[in-house]
ROGUTI-724927 format. One record per residue (C-alpha): x, y, z; residue in one letter. Coordinates in steps of 0.001 Angstrom, whole numbers, padded with zeros to 6 digits, always signed. Example, Ala and Ser with C-alpha at 12.3 -4.5 7.8 and 13.67 -1.06 7.14 Angstrom:
2
+012300-004500+007800a
+013670-001060+007140s
This chain:
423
+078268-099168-114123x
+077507-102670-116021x
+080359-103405-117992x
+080083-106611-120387x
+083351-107994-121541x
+083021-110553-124639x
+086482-112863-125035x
+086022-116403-126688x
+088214-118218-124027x
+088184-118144-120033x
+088267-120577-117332x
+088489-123440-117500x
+089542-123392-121216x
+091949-120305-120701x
+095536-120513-122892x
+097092-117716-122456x
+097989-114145-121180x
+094505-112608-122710x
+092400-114810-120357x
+094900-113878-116966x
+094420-110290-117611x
+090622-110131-118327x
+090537-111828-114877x
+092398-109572-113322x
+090555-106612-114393x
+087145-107982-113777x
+088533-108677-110080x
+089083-105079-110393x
+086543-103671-111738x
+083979-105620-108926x
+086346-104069-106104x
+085575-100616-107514x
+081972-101382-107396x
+080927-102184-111112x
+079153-105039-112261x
+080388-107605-114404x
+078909-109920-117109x
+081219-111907-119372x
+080548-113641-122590x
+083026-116703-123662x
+082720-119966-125362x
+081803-122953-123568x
+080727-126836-124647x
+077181-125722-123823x
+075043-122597-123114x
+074949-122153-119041x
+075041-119140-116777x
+077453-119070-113887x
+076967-116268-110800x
+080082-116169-109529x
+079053-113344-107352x
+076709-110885-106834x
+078769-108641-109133x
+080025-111231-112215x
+077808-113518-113911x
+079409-115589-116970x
+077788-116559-120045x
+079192-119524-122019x
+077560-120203-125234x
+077885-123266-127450x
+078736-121427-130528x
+077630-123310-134040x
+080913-123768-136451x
+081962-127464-137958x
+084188-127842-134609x
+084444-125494-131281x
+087154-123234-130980x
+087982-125275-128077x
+088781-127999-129969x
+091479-125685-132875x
+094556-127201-131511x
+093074-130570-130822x
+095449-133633-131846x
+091876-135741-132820x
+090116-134399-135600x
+087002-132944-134144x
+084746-133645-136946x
+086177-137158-138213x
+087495-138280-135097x
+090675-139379-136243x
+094146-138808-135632x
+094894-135908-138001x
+094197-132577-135894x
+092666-129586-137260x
+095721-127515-136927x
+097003-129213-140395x
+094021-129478-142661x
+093585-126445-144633x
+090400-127425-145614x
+088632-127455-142754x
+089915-124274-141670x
+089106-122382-144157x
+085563-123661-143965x
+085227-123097-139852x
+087209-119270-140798x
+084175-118559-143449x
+081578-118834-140516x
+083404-117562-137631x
+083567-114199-139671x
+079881-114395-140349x
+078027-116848-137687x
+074854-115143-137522x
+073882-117901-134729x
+076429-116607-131797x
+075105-113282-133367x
+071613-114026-132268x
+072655-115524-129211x
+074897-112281-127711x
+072600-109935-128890x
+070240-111661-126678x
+071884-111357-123884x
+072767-107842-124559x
+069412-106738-124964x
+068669-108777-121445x
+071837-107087-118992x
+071713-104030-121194x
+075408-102790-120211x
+077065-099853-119958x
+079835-100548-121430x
+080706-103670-124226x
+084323-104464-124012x
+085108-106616-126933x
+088623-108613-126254x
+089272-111496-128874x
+086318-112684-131145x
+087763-115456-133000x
+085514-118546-132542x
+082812-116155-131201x
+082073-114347-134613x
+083435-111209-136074x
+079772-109830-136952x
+079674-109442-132921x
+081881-105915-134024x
+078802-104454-135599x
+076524-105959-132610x
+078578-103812-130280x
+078028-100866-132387x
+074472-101242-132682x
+073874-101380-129072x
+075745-098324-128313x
+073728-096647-131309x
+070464-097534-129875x
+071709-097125-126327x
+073340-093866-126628x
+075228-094013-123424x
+076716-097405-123719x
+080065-097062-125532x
+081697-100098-127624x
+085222-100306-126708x
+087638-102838-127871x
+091199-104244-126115x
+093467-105669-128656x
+095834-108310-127911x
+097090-109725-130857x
+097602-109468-135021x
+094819-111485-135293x
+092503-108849-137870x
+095397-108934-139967x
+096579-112370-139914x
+093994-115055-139673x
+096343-117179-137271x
+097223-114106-135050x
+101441-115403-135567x
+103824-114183-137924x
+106790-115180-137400x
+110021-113717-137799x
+111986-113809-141521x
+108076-115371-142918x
+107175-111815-143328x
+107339-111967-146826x
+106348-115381-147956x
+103587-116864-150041x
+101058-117716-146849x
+101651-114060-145776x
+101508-112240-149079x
+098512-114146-150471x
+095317-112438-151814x
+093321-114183-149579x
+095122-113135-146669x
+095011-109305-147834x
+091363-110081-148999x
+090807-111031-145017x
+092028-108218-143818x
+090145-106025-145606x
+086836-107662-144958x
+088158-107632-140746x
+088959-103673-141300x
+085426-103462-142461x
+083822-105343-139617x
+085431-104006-136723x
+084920-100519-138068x
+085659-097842-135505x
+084773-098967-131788x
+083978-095765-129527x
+087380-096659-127846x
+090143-098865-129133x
+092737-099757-126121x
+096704-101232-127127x
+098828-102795-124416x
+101718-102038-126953x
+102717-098935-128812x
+103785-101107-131069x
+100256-103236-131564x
+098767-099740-132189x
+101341-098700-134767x
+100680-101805-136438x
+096783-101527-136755x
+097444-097748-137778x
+099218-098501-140186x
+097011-100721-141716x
+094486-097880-141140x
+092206-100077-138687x
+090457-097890-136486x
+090395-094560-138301x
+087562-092443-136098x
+088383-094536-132579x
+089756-093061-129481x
+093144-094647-129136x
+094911-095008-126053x
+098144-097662-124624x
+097758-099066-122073x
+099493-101971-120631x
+098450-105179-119275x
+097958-105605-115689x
+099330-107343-113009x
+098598-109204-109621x
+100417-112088-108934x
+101676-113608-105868x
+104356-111193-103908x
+102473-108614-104216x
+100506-108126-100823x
+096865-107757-100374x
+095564-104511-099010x
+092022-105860-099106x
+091200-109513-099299x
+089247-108974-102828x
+090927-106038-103900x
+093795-104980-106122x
+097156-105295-104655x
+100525-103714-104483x
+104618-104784-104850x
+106544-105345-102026x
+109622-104570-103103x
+111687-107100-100831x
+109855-109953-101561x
+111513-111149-104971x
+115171-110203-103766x
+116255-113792-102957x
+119730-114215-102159x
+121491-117586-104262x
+123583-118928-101917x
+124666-122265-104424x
+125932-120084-107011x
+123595-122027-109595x
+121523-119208-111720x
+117831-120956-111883x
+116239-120303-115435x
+112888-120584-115944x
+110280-120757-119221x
+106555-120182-118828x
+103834-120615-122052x
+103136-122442-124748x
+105227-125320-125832x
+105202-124845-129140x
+108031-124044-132073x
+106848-120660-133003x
+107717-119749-129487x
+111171-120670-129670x
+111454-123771-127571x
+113681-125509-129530x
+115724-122791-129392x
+116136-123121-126547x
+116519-126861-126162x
+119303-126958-128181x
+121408-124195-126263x
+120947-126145-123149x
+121868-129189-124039x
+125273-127486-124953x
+125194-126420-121580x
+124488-128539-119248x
+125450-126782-116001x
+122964-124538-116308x
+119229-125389-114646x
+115931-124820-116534x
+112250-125292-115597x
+109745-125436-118525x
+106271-124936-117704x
+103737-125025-119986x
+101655-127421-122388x
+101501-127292-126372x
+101155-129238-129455x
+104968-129756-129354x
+105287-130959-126001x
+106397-134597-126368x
+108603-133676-128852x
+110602-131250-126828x
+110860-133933-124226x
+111589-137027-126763x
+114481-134100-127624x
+115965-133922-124088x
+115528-137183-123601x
+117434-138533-126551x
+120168-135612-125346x
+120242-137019-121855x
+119831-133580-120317x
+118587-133709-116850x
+119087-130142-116581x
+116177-129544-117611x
+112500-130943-115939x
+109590-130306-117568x
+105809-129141-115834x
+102764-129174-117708x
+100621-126369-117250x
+100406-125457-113157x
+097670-123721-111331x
+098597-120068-110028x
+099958-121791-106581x
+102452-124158-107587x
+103258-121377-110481x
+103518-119059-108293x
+106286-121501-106023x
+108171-121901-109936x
+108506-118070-110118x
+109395-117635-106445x
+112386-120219-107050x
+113646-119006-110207x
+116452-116205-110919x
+115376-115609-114590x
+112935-115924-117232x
+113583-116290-121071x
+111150-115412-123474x
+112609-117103-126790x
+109818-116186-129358x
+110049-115962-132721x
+106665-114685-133339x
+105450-110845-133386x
+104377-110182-129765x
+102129-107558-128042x
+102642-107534-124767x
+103463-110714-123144x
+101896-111263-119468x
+104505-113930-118538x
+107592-110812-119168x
+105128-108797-116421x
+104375-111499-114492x
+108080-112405-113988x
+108638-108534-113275x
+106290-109021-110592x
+107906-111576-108984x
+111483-109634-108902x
+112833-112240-112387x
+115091-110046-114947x
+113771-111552-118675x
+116016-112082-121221x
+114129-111963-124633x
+113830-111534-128370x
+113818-108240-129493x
+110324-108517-131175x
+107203-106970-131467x
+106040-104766-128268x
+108553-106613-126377x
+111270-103911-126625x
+108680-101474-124829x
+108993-103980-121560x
+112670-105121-121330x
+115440-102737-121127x
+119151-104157-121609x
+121158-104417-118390x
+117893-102523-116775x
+115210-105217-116535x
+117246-108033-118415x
+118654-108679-121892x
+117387-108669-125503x
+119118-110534-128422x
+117702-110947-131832x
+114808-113640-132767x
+116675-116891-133642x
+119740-115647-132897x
+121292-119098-130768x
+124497-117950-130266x
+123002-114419-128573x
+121254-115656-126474x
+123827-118162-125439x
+126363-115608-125298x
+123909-113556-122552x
+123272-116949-120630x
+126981-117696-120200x
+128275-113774-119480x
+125314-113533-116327x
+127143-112301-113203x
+124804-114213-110800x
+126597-111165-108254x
+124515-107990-110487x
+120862-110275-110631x
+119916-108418-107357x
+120359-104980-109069x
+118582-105797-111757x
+115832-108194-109577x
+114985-104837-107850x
+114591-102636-111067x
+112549-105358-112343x
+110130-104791-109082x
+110562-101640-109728x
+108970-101448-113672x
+105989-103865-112077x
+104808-101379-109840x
+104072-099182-113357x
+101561-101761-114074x
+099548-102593-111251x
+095991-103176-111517x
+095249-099757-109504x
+096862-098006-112033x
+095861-099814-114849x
+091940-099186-113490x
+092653-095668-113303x
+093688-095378-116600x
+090864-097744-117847x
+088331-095965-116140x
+088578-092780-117631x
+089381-093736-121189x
+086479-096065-121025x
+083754-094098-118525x
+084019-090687-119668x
């Protein structure tokens, strides 16, 4: 099978989770025998073989700035100081042709017609083009054994920015006509892929209830993962837990807390901040870049907490040596969530999570199973968890956390794939 996945960001402009997991499963997928062709966004149009068996398109797409550039602190188009991110403006104008750029149209349906896949996986679109929805569908119509299928990740059809953030739910940028008037043109767009896969029950429910979707196959399945101590049975191929490796005894007594993502308020680093620099015996790690990056540090530096040290974004080794060296991860968010890959990837590495009960998030953590859950917001929760830890009871819960991991490997999540997708 020839299986063309379409997501507007991968290496080496990947952000988040979405990008991880796509690489996972095209690992995956190549092991199994398939053949891969991506499409993503790039600052020009090249082709890259990275094997015999994937083959990458980027494509320069045509908008007043790239994608690429949507969180940029310089102003893409006036090359000044004032970013994108605030100017309303130009937003709205780049939003206007990224639902209906007819140019990365013509460009994908190019390509399409030239690897003629089996399969079109569509993953996130934004900055690509929404009219690449009825592209899929078109194929599949004239190619009546290639299905459309599409792997949601986000709120993003609903909510131009793909955030919503807990207690906005009802305010004016939310309840707007335009924003309804968006989602309503998005429903019509994306009409009803062959196959429409959820990593959350809740991300489903949500798009349901909309009434997204109506004659799709539906199916949850969660996101993936294969991360460091999990040991390779092949040297390409998927790999499984060992269930000893993230039981690592603390012999200093000092519980090690760790935060992975996006530095950014909506995520609920400030949040945290503020907790720790009330206490200040306790160690955490921040790893991650974001538009509010030097503020959180002008923060703890102004605090004078040097319990806390701050990495920008690491590559998957010296991540890996973060996770490996850390007893727990929090996940502070304030925003709706799917189905975070940092909760699974700390799972994986044997790290109870403790996190805002939000979203699809309740689906992963489990109180006193696989960590702790307090509400969005809530500072004096989440301190109140931090502070009652018995560092003696981590081990139980390090191993359940191992445990829940091996429910998502990648062989199982391929299994799964494979015959909601292939049949």
């Amino acid at each position: 099978m020839k299986i063309c996945i379409i997501n507007n960001l991968y290496k080496p402009y990947n952000k988040g989770g979405a990008e991880t997991v796509i690489e996972n499963i095209m690992s995956g997928l190549v092991f199994r025998g398939h053949e891969v062709v991506l499409i993503t966004l790039g600052r020009k149009d090249e082709v890259k073989i990275v094997n015999e068996n994937i083959k990458i398109y980027y494509i320069k797409v045509f908008n007043i700035f790239s994608f690429l550039d949507i969180d940029n602190p310089v102003n893409p188009v006036k090359n000044t100081g004032h970013g994108v991110s605030n100017n309303i403006l130009l937003k709205l104008i780049w939003w206007l042709i990224n639902i209906f750029n007819i140019y990365s149209y013509i460009k994908i349906k190019r390509i399409l017609e030239q690897e003629k896949p089996d399969i079109i996986n569509l993953h996130n679109l934004t900055g690509i083009g929404f009219l690449t929805f009825g592209l899929a569908r078109v194929v599949g119509a004239r190619r009546q054994a290639c299905k459309s299928i599409l792997t949601l990740h986000d709120i993003q059809l609903a909510y131009p920015s793909g955030k919503l953030i807990y207690g906005q739910e009802n305010n004016f940028i939310n309840k707007n006509i335009l924003r309804y008037f968006y989602e309503k043109l998005t429903k019509f767009l994306a009409g009803s892929p062959d196959v429409v896969i959820s990593p959350s029950k809740w991300l489903l429910d949500f798009y349901n209830n909309k009434k997204f979707f109506k004659n799709s196959e539906k199916y949850i399945l969660k996101n993936p993962v294969a991360f460091s101590i999990m040991s390779s049975r092949r040297k390409s191929g998927p790999r499984e837990i060992r269930l000893d490796s993230g039981l690592r005894r603390n012999d200093k007594k000092v519980i090690k807390f760790l935060y992975v993502g996006q530095v950014e308020e909506y995520k609920g680093i400030f949040l945290l901040l503020n907790i720790f620099s009330k206490l200040k015996n306790y160690k955490l790690n921040i790893v991650g870049s974001g538009k509010d990056l030097e503020k959180a540090k002008k923060f703890a530096n102004k605090n004078n907490l040097k319990n806390i040290i701050f990495y920008n974004k690491l590559n998957t080794e010296y991540l890996n040596k973060i996770y490996l060296n850390s007893d727990i991860l929090i996940f502070p968010s304030l925003t709706y969530e799917n189905c975070p890959t940092v909760i699974l990837e700390a799972f994986s590495f044997g790290l109870p999570v403790i996190a805002s009960r939000i979203g699809g998030v309740p689906e992963l953590v489990e109180n006193d199973k696989t960590g702790w859950l307090f509400e969005p917001g809530n500072m004096e929760g989440l301190e109140n968890i931090i502070k009652n830890i018995n560092i003696n009871n981590i081990n139980i819960i390090k191993y359940n956390c191992l445990k829940k991991a091996e429910e998502y490997n990648l062989e199982n999540y391929l299994d799964e794939y494979i015959k909601s997708c292939f049949n």
